[in-house]
N, C-alpha and C positions, 0 to 999 in steps of 0.2 A: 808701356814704357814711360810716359808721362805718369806722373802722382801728384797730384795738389791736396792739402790739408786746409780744409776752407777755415779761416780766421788765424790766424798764428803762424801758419807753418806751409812752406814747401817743400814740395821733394821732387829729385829728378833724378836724372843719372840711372835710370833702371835699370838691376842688375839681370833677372831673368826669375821666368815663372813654368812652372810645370803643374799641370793638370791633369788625371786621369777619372775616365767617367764611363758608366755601363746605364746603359739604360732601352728603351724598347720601339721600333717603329711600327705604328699604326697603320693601318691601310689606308689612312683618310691624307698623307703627307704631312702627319706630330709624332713631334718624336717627344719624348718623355725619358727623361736621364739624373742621374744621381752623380754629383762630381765634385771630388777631392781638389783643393787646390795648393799651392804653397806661391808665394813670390814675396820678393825682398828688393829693399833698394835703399838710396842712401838718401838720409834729409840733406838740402844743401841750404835751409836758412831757417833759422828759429825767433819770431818776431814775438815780444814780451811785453813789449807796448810802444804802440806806432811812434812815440815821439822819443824814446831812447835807440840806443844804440842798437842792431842785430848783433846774433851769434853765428858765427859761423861754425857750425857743432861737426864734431865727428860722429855722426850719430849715421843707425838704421830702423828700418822699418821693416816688420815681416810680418805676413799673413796667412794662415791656414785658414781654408777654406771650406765647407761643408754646406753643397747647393743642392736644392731640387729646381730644375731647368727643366721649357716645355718650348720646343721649335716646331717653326711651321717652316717646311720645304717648299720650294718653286723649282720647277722644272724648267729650265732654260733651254736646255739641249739634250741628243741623249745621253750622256755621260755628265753633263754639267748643272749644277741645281746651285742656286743660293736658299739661303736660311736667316730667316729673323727669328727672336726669341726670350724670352725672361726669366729671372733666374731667382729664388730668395732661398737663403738660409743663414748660418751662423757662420763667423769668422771667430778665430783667436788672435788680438792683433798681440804684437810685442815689439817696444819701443825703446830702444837703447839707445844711450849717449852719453859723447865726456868732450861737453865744452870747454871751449876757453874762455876767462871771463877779464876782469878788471884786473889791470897788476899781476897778472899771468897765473892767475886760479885755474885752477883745472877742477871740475866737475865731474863724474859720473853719476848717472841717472838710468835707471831702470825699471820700465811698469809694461804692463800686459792686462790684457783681459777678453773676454767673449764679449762681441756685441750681433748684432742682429746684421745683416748684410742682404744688397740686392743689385742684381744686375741686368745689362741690356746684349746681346747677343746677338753679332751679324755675320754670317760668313758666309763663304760656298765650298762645294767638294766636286775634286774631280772622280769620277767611279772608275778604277782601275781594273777591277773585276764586278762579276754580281754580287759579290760579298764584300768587298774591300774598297775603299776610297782615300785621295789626300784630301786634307782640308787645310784651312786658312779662318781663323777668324777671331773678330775683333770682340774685347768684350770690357764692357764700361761698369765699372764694380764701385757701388756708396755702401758705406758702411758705418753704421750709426755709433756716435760714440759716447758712453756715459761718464763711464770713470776714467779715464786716460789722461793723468796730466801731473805735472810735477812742479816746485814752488824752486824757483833759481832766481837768487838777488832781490826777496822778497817781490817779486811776479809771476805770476798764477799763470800757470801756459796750458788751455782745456781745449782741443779741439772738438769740434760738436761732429765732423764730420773728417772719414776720410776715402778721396775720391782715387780711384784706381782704373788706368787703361792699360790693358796690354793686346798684343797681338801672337797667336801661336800658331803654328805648322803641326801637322799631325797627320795619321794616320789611321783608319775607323776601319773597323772590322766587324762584321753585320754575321751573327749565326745562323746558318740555315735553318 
C-alpha cells in the first residue's frame, strides 16, 4: 500500500494490486513459483528540485510484474505455516501525469518502460484442506529504474528507484 520513489518522487494512497502465480512444492519445505503481477496507485508529490516549489500532480503509477520467487515454509502448527522468500524479474513500469504548474499550466506527461525488479516475501497460510490454503502476505518490491523521467519547467525528474509494499489475501490450491 505504501510506494515511495527514492529522490524526486512519492506516492501513496494505493489503490490495489492483483497477483497470480503457479509454481511447485518441494519435499524439502521450497517452494518455487512463477508470478504475474499488476498494481497501481496515485503519486501524491513530484519534487524537481529541493529548493523550488513541489507539484502536486494528478498523476499514476502502475506495474506489471513478471517474477520467479523461491519460499522457504516453517511449520508452526498443523494447519499453520509462515513463509520467508525472494523474488526477481522484470517489471513494465508506466507513469502518467497532468500537473499543474505556474499561472495555471497544465501539463501532461507520459513514459513507461521494462526495468529489472526484486523482492522480499513474508507470509503465512492457513491449510484449509490438504490441497487448499488462505494466505496473507507481505511483499517489499525495488525496481531499478533507467529511463523513466520527463523534463517539466526545464527540471529533469529521473528516479533511480522505485520501492513498492503491498499486502494480499489469497487463496492457494496445491494439485495432487
Amino acid at each position: 500500500r505504501a510506494r515511495r520513489i527514492t529522490r524526486h518522487a512519492r506516492t501513496s494512497r494505493g489503490r490495489w494490486a492483483l497477483m497470480a502465480s503457479i509454481g511447485h512444492d518441494f519435499d524439502t519445505n521450497i517452494r518455487g513459483e512463477f508470478e504475474v503481477g499488476y498494481r497501481e496507485t496515485e503519486v501524491s508529490r513530484v519534487v524537481f528540485n529541493p529548493r523550488s516549489s513541489n507539484l502536486e500532480p494528478n498523476a499514476s503509477l502502475s506495474e506489471l510484474t513478471l517474477m520467479a520467487n523461491a519460499l522457504y515454509k516453517f511449520d508452526l502448527a498443523d494447519r499453520l505455516s509462515l513463509h520467508v522468500g525472494v523474488g526477481g524479474g522484470f517489471a513494465r513500469i508506466n507513469f502518467e501525469t497532468g500537473a499543474g504548474g505556474p499561472a495555471g499550466w497544465a501539463v501532461h506527461v507520459e513514459d513507461s518502460q521494462w526495468s529489472f525488479a526484486y523482492q522480499g516475501i513474508v507470509g503465512s497460510e492457513y491449510a484449509i484442506s490438504d490441497d487448499a490454503g488462505i494466505f496473507l502476505k507481505y511483499r517489499y518490491l525495488t525496481l531499478e529504474v533507467d529511463d523513466l523521467h520527463y523534463e517539466l519547467f526545464h527540471s529533469l525528474w529521473h528516479p533511480d528507484q522505485i520501492e513498492n509494499q503491498s499486502l494480499t489475501v489469497g487463496l492457494r490450491y496445491s494439485f495432487p
